[in-house]
Each structure stands twice: as C-alpha cells, then as structure tokens.
Residue frames as a rotation matrix with the C-alpha (Angstrom) as fourth column:
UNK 1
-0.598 -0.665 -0.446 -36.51
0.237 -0.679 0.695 -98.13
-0.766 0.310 0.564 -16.39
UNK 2
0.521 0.732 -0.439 -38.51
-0.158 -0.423 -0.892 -95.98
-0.839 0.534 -0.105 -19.02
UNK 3
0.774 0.206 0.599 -38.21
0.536 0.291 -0.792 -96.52
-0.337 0.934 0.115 -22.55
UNK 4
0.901 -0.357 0.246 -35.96
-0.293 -0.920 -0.260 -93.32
0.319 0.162 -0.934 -22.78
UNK 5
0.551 -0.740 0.387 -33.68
-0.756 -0.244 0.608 -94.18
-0.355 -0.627 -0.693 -20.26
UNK 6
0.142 -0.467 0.873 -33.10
0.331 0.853 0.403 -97.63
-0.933 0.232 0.276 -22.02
UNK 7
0.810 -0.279 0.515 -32.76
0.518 -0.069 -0.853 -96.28
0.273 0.958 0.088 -25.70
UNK 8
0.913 -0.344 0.219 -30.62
-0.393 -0.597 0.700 -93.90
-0.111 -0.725 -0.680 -23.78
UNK 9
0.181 -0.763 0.621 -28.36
-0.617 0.404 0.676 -96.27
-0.766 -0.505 -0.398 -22.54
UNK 10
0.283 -0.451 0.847 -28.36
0.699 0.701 0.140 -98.75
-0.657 0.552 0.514 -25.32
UNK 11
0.881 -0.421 0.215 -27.49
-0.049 -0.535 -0.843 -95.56
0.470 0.733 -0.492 -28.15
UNK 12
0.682 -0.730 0.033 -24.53
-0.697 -0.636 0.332 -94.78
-0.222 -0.249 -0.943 -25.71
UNK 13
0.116 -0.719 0.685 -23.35
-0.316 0.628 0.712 -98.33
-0.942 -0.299 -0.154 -25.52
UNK 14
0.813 -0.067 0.579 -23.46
0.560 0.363 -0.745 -98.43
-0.160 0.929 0.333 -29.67
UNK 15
0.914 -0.405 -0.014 -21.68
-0.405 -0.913 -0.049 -95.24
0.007 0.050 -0.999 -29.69
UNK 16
0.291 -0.929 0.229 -18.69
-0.760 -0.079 0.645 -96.45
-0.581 -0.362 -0.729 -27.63
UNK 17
0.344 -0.310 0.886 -18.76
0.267 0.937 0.224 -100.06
-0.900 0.159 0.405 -29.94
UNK 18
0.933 0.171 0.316 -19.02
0.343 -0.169 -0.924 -98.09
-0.105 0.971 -0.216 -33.56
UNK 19
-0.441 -0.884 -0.157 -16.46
0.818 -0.468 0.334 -95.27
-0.369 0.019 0.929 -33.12
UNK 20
-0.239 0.014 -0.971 -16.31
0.145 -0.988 -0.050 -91.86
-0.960 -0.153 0.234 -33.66
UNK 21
-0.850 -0.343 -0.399 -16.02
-0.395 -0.086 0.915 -92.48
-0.348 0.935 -0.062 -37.32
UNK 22
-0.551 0.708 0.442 -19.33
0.773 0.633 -0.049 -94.83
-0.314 0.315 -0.896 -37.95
UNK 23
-0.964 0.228 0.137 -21.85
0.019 -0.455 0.890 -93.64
0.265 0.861 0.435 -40.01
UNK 24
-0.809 0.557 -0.188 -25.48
-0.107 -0.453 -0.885 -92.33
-0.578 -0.696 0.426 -39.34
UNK 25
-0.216 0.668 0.712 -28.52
0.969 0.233 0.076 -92.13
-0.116 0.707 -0.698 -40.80
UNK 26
0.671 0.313 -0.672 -28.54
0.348 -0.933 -0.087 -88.15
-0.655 -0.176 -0.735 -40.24
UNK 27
0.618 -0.554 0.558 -26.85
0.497 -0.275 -0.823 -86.60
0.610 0.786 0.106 -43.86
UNK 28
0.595 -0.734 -0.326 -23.36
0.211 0.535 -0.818 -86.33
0.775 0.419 0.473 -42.61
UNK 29
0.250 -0.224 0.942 -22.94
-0.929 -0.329 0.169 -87.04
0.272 -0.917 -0.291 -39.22
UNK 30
-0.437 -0.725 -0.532 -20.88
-0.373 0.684 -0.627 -89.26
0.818 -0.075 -0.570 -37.91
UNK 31
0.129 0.798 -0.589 -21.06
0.327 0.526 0.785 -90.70
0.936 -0.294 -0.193 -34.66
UNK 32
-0.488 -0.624 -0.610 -19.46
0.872 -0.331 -0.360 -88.19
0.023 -0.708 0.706 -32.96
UNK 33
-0.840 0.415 0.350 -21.62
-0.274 -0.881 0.387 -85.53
0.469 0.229 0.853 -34.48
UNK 34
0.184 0.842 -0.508 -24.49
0.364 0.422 0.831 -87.70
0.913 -0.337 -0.228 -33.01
UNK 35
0.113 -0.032 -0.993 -23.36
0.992 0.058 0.111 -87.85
0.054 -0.998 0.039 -29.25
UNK 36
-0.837 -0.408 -0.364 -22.39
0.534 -0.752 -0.386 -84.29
-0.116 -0.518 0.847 -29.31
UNK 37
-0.559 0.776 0.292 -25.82
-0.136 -0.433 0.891 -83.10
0.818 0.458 0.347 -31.03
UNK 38
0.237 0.495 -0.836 -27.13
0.553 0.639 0.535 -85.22
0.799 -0.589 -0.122 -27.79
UNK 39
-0.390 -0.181 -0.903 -24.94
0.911 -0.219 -0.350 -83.89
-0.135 -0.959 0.251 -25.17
UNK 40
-0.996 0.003 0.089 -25.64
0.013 -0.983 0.185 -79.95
0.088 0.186 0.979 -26.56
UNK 41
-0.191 0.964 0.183 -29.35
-0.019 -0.190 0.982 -80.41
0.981 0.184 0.055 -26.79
UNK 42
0.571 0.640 -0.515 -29.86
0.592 0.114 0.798 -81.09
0.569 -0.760 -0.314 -23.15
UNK 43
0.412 -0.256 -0.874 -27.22
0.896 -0.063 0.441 -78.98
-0.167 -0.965 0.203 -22.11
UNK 44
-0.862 -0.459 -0.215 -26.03
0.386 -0.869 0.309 -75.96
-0.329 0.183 0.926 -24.17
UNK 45
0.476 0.813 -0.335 -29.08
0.435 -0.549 -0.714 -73.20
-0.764 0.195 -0.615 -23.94
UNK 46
-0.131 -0.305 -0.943 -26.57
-0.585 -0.744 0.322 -71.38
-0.800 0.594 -0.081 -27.05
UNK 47
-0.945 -0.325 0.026 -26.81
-0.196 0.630 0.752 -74.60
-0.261 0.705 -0.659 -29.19
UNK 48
-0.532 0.738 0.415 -30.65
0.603 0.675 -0.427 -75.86
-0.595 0.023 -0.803 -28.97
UNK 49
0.380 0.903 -0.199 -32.85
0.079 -0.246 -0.966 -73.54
-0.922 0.351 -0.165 -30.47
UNK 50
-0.448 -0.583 -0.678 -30.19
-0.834 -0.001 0.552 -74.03
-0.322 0.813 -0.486 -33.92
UNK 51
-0.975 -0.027 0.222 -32.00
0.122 0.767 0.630 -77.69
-0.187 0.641 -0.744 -34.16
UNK 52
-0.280 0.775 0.566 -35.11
0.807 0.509 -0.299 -76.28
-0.520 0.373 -0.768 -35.05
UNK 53
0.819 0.205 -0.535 -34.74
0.032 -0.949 -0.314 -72.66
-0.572 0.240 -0.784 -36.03
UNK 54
0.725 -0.416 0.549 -32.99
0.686 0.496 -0.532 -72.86
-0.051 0.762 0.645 -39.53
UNK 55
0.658 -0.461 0.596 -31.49
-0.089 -0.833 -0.546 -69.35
0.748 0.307 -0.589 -38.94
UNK 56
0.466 -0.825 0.320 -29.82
-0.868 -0.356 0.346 -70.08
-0.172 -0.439 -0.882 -36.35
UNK 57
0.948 0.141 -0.287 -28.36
-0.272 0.825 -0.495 -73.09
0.167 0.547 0.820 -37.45
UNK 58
0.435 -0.803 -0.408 -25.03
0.077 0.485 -0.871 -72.30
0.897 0.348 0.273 -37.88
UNK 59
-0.153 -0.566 0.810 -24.57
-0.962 -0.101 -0.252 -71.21
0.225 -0.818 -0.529 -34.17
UNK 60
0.842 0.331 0.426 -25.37
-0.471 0.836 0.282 -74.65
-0.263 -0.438 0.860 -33.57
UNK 61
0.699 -0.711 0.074 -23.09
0.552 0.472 -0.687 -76.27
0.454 0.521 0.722 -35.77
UNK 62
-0.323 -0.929 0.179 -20.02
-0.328 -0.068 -0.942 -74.35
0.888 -0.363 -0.282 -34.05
UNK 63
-0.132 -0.459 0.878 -21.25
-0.986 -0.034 -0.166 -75.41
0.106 -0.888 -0.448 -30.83
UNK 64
0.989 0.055 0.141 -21.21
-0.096 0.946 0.308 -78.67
-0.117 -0.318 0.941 -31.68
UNK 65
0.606 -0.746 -0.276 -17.90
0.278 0.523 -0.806 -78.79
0.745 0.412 0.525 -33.10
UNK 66
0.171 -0.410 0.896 -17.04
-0.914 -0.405 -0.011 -76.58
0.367 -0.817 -0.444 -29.82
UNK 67
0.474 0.001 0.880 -18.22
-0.819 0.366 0.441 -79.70
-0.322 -0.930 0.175 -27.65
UNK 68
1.000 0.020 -0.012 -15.97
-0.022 0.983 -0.180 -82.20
0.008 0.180 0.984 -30.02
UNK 69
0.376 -0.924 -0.074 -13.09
0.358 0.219 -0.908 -80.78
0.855 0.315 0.413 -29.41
UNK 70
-0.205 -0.324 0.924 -13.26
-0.884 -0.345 -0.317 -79.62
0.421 -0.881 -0.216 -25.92
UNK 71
-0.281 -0.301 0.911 -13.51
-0.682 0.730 0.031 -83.63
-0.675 -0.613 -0.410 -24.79
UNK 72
-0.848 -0.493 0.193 -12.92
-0.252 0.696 0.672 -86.93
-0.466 0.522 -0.715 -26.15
UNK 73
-0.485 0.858 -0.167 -15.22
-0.775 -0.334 0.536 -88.86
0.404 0.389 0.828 -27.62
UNK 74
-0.532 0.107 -0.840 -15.56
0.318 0.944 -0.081 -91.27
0.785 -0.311 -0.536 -25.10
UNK 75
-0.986 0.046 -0.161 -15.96
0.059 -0.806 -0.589 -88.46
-0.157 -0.591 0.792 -22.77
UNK 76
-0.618 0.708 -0.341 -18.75
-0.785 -0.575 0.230 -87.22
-0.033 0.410 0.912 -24.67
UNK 77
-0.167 0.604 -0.779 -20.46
-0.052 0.783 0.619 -90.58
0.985 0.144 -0.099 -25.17
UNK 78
-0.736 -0.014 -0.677 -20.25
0.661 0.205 -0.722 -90.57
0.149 -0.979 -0.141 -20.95
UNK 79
-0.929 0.354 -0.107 -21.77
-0.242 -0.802 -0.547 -87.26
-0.279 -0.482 0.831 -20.58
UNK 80
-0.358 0.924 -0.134 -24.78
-0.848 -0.262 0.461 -88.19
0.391 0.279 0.877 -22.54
UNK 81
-0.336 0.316 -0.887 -25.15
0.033 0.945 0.324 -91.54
0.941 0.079 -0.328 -20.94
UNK 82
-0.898 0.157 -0.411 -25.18
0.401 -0.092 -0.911 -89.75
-0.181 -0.983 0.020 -17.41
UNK 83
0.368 0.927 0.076 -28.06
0.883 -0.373 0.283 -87.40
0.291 -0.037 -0.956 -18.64
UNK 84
0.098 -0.275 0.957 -28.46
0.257 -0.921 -0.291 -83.61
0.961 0.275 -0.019 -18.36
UNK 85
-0.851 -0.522 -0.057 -27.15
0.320 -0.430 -0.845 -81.61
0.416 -0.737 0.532 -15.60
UNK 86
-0.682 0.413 -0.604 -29.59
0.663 -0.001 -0.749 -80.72
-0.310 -0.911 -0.273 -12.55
UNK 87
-0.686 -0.057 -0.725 -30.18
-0.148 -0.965 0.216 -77.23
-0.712 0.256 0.654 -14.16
UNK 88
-0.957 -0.189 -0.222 -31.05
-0.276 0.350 0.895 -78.70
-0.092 0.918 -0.387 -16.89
UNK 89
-0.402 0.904 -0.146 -34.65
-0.911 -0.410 -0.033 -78.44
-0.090 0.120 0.989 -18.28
UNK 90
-0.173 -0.104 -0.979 -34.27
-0.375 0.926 -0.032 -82.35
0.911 0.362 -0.200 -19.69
UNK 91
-0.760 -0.180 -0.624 -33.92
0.177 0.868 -0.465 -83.25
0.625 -0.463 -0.628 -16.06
UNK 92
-0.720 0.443 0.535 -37.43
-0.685 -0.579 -0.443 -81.75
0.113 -0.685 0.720 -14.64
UNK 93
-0.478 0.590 0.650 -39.95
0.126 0.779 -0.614 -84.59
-0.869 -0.212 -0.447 -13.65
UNK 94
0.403 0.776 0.484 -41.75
0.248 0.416 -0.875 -85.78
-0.881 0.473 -0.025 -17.10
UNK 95
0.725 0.107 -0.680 -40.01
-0.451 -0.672 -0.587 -84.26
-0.520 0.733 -0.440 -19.48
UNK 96
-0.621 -0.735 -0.272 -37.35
-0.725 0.406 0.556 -86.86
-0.298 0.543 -0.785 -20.67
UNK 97
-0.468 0.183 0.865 -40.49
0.444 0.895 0.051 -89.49
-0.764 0.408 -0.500 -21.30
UNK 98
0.791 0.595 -0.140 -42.30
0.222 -0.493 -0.841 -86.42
-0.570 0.635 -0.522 -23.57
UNK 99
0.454 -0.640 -0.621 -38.63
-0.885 -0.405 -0.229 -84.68
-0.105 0.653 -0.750 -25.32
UNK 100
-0.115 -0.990 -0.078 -36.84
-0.948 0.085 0.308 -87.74
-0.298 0.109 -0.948 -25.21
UNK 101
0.436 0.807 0.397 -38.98
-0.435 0.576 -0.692 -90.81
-0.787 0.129 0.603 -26.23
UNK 102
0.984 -0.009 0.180 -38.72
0.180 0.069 -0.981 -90.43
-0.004 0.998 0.069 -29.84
UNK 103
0.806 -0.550 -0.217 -35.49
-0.548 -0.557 -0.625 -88.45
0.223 0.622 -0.750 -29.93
UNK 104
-0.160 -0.983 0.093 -33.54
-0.926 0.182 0.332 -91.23
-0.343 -0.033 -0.939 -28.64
UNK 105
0.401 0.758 0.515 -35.58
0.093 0.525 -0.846 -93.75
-0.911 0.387 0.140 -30.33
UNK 106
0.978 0.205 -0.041 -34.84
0.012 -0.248 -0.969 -92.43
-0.209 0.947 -0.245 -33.54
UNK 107
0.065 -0.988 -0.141 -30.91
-0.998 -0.067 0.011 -91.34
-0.020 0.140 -0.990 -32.79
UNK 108
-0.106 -0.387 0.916 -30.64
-0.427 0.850 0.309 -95.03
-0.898 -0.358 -0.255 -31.68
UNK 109
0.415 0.406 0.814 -31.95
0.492 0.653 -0.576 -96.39
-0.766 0.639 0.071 -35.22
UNK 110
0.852 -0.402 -0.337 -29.93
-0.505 -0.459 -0.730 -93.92
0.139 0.792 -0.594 -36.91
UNK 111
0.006 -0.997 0.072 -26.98
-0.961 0.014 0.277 -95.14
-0.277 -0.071 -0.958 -35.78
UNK 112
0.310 0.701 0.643 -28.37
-0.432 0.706 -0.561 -98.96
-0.847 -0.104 0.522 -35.65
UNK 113
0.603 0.512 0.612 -29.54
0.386 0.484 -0.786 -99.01
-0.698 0.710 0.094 -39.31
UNK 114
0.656 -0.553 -0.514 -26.33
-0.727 -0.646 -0.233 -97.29
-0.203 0.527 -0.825 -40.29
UNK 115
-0.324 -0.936 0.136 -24.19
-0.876 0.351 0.332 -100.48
-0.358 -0.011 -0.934 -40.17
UNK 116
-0.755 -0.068 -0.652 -24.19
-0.502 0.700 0.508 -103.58
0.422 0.711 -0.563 -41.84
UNK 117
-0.698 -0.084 -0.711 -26.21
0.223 0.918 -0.328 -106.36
0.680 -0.388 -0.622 -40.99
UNK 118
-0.634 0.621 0.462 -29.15
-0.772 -0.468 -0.430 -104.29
-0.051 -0.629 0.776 -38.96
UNK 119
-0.974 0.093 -0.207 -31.98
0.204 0.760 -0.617 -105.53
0.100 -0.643 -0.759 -37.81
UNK 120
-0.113 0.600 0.792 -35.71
-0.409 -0.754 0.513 -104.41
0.905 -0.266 0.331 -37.24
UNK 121
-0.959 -0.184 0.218 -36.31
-0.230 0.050 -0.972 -104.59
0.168 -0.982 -0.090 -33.61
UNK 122
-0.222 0.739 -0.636 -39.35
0.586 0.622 0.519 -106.23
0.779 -0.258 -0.572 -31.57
UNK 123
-0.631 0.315 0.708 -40.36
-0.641 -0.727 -0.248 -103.18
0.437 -0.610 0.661 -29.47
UNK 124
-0.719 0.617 -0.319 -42.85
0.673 0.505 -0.540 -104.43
-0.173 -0.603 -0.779 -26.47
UNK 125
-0.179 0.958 0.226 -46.40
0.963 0.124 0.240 -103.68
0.202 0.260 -0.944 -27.01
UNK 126
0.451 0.261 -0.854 -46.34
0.708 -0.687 0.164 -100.76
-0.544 -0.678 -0.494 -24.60
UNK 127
-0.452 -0.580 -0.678 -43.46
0.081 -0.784 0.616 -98.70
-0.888 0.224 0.402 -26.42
UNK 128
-0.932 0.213 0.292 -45.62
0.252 -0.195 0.948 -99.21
0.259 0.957 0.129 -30.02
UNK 129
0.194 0.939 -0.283 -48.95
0.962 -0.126 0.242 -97.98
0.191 -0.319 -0.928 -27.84
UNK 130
0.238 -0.536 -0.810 -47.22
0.423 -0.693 0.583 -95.18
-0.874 -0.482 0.062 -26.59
UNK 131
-0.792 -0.610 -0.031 -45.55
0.183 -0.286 0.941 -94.69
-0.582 0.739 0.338 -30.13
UNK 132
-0.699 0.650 0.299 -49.18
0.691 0.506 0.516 -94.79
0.185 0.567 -0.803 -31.83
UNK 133
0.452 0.510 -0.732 -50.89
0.760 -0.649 0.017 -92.07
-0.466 -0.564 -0.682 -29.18
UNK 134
-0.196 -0.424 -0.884 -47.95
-0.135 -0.882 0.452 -89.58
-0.971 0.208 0.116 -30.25
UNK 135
-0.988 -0.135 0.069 -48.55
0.105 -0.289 0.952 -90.08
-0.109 0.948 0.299 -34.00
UNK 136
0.205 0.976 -0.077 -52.02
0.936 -0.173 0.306 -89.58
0.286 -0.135 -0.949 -33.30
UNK 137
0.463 0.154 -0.873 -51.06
0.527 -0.840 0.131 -86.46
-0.713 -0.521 -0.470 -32.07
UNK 138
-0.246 -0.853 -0.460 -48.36
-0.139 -0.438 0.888 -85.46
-0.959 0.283 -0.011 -34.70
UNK 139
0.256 -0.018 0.966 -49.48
0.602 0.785 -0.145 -86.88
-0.756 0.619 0.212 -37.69
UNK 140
0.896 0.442 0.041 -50.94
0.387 -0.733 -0.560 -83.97
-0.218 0.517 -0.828 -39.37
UNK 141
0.809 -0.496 -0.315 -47.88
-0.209 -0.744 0.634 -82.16
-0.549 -0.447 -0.706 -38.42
UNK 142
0.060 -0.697 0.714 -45.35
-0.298 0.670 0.680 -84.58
-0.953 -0.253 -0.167 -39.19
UNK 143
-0.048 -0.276 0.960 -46.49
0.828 0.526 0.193 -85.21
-0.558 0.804 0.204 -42.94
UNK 144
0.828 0.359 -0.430 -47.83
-0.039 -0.729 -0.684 -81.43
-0.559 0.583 -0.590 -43.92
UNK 145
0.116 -0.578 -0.807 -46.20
-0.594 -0.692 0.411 -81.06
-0.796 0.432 -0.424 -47.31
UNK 146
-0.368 -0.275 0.888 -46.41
0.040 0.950 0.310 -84.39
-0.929 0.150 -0.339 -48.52
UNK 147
-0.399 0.679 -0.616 -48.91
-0.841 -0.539 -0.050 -82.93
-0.366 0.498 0.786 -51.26
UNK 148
-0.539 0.510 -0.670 -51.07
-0.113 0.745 0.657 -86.23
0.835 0.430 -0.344 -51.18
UNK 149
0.373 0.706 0.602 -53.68
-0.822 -0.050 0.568 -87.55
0.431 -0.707 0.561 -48.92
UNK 150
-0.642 -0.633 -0.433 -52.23
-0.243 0.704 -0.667 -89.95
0.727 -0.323 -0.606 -46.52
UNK 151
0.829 0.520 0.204 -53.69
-0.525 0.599 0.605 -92.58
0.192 -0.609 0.770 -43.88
UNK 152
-0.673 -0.738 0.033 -51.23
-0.657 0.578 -0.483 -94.68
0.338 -0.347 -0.875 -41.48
UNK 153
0.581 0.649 -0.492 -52.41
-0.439 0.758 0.482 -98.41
0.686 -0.065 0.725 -40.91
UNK 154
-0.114 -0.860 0.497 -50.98
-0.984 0.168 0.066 -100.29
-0.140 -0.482 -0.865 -38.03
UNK 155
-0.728 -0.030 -0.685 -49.89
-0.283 0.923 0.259 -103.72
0.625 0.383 -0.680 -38.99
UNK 156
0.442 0.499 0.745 -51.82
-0.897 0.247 0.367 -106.00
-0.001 -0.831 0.557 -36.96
UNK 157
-0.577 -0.705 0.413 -50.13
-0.788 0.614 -0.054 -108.84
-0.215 -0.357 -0.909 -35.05
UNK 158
-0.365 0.488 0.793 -53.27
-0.201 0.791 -0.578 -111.10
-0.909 -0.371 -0.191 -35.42
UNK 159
-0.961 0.205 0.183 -54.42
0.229 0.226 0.947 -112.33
0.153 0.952 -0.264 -39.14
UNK 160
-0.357 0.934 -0.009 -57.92
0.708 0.277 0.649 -110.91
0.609 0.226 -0.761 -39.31
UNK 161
-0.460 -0.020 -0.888 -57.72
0.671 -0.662 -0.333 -108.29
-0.581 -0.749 0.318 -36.89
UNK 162
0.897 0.205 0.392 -59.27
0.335 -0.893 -0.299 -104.76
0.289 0.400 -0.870 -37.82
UNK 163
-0.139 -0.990 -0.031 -56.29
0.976 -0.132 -0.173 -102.96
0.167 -0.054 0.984 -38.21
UNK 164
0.026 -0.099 -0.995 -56.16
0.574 -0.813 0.096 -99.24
-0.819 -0.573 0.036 -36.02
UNK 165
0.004 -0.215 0.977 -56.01
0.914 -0.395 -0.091 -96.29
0.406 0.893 0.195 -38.75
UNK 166
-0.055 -0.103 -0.993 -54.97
0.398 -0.915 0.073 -92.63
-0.916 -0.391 0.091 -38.37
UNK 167
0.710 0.294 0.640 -56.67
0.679 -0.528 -0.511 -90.21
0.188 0.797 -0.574 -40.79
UNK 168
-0.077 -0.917 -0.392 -53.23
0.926 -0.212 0.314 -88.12
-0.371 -0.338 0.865 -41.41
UNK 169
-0.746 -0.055 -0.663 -54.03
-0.266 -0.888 0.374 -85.81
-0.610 0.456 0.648 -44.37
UNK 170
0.153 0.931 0.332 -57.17
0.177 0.305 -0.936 -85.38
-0.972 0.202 -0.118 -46.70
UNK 171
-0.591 -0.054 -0.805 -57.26
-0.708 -0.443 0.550 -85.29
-0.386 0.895 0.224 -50.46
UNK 172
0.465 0.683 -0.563 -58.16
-0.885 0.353 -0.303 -86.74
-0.009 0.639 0.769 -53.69
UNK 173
-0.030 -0.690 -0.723 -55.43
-0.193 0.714 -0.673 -89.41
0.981 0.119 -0.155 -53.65
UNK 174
0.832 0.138 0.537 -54.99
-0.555 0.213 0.804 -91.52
-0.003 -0.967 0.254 -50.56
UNK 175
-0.313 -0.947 0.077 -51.70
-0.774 0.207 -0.598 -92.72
0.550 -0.246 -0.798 -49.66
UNK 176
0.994 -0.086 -0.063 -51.91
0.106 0.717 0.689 -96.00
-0.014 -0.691 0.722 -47.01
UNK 177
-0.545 -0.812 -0.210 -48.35
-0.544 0.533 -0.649 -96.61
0.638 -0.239 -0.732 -44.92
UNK 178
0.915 0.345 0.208 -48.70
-0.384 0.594 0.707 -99.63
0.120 -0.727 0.676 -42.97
UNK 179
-0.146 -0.808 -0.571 -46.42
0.225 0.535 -0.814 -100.98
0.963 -0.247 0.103 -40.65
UNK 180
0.272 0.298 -0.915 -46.46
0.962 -0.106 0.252 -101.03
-0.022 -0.949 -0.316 -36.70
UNK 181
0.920 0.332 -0.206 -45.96
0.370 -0.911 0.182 -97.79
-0.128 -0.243 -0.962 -35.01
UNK 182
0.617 -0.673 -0.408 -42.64
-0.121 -0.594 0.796 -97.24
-0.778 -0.441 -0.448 -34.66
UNK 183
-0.306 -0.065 0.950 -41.81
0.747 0.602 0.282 -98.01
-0.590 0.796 -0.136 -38.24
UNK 184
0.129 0.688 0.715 -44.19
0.916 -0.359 0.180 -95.73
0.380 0.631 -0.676 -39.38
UNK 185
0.966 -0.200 -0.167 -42.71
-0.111 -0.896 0.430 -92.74
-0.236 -0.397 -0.887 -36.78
UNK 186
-0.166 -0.985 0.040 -39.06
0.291 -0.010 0.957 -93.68
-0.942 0.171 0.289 -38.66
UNK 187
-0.365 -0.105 0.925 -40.48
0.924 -0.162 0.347 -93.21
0.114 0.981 0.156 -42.13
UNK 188
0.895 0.436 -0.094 -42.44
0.445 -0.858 0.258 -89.26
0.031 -0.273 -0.962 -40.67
UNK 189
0.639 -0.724 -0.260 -38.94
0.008 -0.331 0.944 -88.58
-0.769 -0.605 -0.206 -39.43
UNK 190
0.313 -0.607 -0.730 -36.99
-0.930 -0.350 -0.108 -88.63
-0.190 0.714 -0.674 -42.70
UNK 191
-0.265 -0.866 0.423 -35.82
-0.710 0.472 0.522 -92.31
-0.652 -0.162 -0.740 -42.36
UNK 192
0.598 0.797 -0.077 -37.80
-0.588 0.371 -0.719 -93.68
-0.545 0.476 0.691 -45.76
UNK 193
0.572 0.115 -0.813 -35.18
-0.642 0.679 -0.356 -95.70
0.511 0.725 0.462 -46.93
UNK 194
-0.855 -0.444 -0.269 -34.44
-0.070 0.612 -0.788 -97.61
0.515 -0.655 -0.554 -43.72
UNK 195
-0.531 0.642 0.553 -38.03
-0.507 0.283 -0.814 -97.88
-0.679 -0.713 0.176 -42.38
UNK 196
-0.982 0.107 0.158 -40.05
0.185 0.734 0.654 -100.86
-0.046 0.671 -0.740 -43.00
UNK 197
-0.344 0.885 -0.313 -43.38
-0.469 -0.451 -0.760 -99.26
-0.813 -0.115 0.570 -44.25
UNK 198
-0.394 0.488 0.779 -45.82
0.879 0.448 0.163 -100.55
-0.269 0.749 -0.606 -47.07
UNK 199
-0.529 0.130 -0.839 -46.92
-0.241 -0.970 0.002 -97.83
-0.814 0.203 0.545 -49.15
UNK 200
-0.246 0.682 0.688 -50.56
0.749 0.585 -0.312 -98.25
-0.615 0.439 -0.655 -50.97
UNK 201
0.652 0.631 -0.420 -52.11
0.178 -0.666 -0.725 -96.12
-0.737 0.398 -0.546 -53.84
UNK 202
0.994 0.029 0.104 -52.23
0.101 0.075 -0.992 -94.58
-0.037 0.997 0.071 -56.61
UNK 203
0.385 -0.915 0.122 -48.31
0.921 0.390 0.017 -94.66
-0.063 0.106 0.992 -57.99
UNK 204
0.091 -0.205 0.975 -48.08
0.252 -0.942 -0.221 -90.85
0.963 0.266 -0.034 -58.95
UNK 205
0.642 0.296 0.707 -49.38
-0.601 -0.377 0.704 -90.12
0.475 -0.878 -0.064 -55.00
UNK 206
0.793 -0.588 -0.157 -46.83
0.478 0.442 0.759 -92.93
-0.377 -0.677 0.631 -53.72
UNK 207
0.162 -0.809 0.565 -44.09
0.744 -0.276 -0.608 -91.15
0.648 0.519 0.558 -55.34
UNK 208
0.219 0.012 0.976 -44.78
-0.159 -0.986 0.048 -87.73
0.963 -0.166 -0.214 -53.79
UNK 209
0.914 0.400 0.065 -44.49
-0.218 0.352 0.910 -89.69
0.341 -0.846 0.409 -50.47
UNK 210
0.624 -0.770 0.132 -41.80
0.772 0.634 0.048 -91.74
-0.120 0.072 0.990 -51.17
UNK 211
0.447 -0.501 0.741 -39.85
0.615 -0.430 -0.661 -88.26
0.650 0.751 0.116 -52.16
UNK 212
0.403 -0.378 0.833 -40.75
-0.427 -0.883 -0.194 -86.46
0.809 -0.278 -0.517 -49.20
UNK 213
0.721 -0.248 0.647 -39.78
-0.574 0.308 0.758 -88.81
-0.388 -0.918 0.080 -46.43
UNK 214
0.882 -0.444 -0.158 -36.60
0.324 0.815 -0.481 -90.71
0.342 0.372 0.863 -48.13
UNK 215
0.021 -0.915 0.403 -34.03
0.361 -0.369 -0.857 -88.11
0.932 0.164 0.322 -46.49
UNK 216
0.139 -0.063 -0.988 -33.41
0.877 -0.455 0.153 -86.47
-0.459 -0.888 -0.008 -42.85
C-alpha cells in the first residue's frame, strides 16, 4: 500500500475515533470540516478550484457545508476512506501518489497534533526521501514571502554525518530550519507551532520566519 493510501486510511480511522466536534490544526475546522474539505476536493468539480483561488472561496465554503448536511458524518468519513469516484481525476493512475502524498500527510497531522497527548511520528526512510525530493522541488515556492534568506537542513540520523541542505531562498540573513523532512514540509505548510523544526540565525531574520509559517 502507498504512503497515501495508508495516511488515507489511518486520517479516516482518527476521524471516526475524534468526532465531528474535535479540533484541527486548520483555523476553524473541525473534524467534520476536514473530511468534507476531503470528500469535495476529489469529488465536487464546483468546490475545488475555491481551495486555491481566494475569489472563489466562498463557493467552496457552501459546498462544503452542502456536503455536511446532505450525509452524516460517518457517512462522510466512509466516502473519503473509499476514495474518489471512477470519474474522478484523483482516481487516474499516478495521481493520488503526486496530489495526495502531502495532502493527506498533512490533514492527518492536523488532526493528530490537534489532541492531547500527540506524538511525532517515525516515518520510514522512504516516505522522508520522497518527502525531501518534493521540497526540493517546492521550496522556493513554498517559503516566497518569508522576507529572509532561508536554507532547510535535514537532521541526520547518524552523529557526524554531513547533513543534506536545500538552498531555499537567498539573502543577506540566512535562516537554517533543521529537522527531518517531513517536519520541515509541516512547518512550509503553516503548521509552525506544531512542527518540530530548529530555527538558526540571526534573531530579527528568525522572527520573520517564525511569523510567516506559525498559522494555516
């Protein structure tokens, strides 16, 4: 089973333990707003382009609250554990280990690191290699705005190791996060005060960091 399909399945089976009512790391969403945000993205072509095009936003938002009140929320926690409908772009060969990697990765640690008592997880080697290639691709992307130079360090597992680096953003100031990969693709993602990251330099330039990644 692919990474996906298992974050997949383990988000659904938090879902159904939390309740509707548990709490997220996504500014106020529940866990019902979660699963439906899930089921719509792979399946309502009127809802998706709202989660990245701010203007349309609010059609999104009604069709989520459409899909919480047209079935339970067990219901709903089912539909996204089956996966998207035939039709469905989500279900064309390759595209649920490229769109769906991270995005259930991340939902899964929102919910996760919403409740007491969390954890950081031991990912296998492969899913923080994998996680490491795509912030190699994304970095740039992922921090523009940060207004500081920035460098990501992966921990290393071995005392003495050289430790991997991605050159993220240039400047006069230099930022260092270190922490393994998937750590370091929860703090990019908004989740800076639930990912475990180290954050080096000058104090003015860790601030500006620390501001822009402390929220979803």
């Amino acid at each position: 089973m692919s990474f996906a399909k298992s974050e997949r399945a383990a988000l659904c089976d938090l879902l159904d333990e939390v309740g509707p009512q548990a709490p997220t790391l996504c500014a106020g969403w529940t866990a019902h707003d979660m699963a439906a945000h899930l089921w719509t993205r792979e399946t309502d072509p009127l809802a998706a382009p709202g989660i990245v095009v701010k203007p349309l936003a609010g059609l999104t938002e009604r069709r989520l609250a459409e899909a919480k009140a047209r079935w339970p929320y067990a219901e709903l926690v089912d539909k996204v554990r089956h996966g998207p409908a035939p039709a469905s772009v989500f279900s064309f060969p390759g595209v649920d280990l490229e769109a769906n990697t991270v995005e259930y990765f991340v939902h899964h640690e929102d919910v996760r690191r919403a409740q007491p008592d969390w954890g950081v997880r031991q990912l296998p080697d492969s899913v923080e290699d994998w996680l490491w290639r795509r912030l190699k691709l994304m970095a740039r992307v992922m921090f523009r705005g940060v207004g500081t130079g920035l460098v990501l360090e992966r921990a290393v597992q071995v005392p003495g190791d050289t430790p991997e680096t991605i050159r993220a953003l240039p400047g006069n100031e230099i930022v260092t996060l270190i922490g393994t990969p998937s750590e370091l693709l929860l703090f990019a993602y908004g989740r800076g005060t639930h990912a475990v990251v180290e954050m080096v330099g000058p104090d003015d330039a860790v601030a500006k960091v620390r501001a822009a990644r402390l929220a979803v």
